[in-house]
N, C-alpha and C positions, 0 to 999 in steps of 0.2 A: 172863266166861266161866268157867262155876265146869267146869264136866266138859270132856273134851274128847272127842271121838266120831273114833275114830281110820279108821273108813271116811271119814268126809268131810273130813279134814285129810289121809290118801291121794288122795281126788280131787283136791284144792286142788291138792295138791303135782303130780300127776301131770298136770294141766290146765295148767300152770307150765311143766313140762316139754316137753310137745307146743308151745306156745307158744314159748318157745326155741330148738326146732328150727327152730319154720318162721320164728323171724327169724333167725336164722343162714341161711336157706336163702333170703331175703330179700335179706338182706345179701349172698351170695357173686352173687346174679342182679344188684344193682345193679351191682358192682363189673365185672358182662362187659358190661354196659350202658355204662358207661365206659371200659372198654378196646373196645369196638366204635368207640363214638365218636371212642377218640383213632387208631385204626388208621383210621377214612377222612378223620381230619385234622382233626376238632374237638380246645379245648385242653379236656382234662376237669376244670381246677382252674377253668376261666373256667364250665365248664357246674355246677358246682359251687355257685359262688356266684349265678349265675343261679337254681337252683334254692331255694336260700335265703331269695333274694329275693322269689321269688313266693311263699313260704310267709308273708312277713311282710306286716304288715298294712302299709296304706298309706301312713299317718302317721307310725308308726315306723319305715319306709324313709326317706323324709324326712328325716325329725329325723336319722336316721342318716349320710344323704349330707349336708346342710347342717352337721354337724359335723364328717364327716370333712372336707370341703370349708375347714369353718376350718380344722383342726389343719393342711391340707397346705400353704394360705397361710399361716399360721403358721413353715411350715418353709420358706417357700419352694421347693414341691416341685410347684408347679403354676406354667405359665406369667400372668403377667400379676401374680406377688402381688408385694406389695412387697419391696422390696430394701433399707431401712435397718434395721440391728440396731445 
């Protein structure tokens, strides 16, 4: 980039902008979206990682529950895991 052309590094910047507002305005609509939910009784931390999960691909939900799955037999934090340490 030997020049730089200060009209289209103002639109950049100003495209940037507009972008940012409307994920702040994103962001404050999910958060009533959650507080709706927990005002008729859903838990929003539980609809939280629900959402999460469906964003994650299938395998790596997986992989991901079969390890927590050890670490919590591990700790003994799940019924049925073993009890000698």
């Amino acid at each position: 980039m030997s020049s730089i052309s200060s009209d289209q590094l103002k639109n950049i910047i100003e495209k940037i902008e507009r972008l940012e507002e409307e994920k702040a305005t994103v962001s404050t609509d999910i958060r009533e979206v959650y507080a709706e939910a927990k005002s008729i009784g859903y838990d929003p931390k539980t609809i939280r990682q629900v959402v999460k999960i469906r964003k994650m691909d299938q395998d790596d939900f997986q992989e991901q529950e079969a390890l927590l799955d050890t670490y919590m037999n591990a700790l003994k934090m799940r019924p049925g895991s073993s009890s000698d340490s």
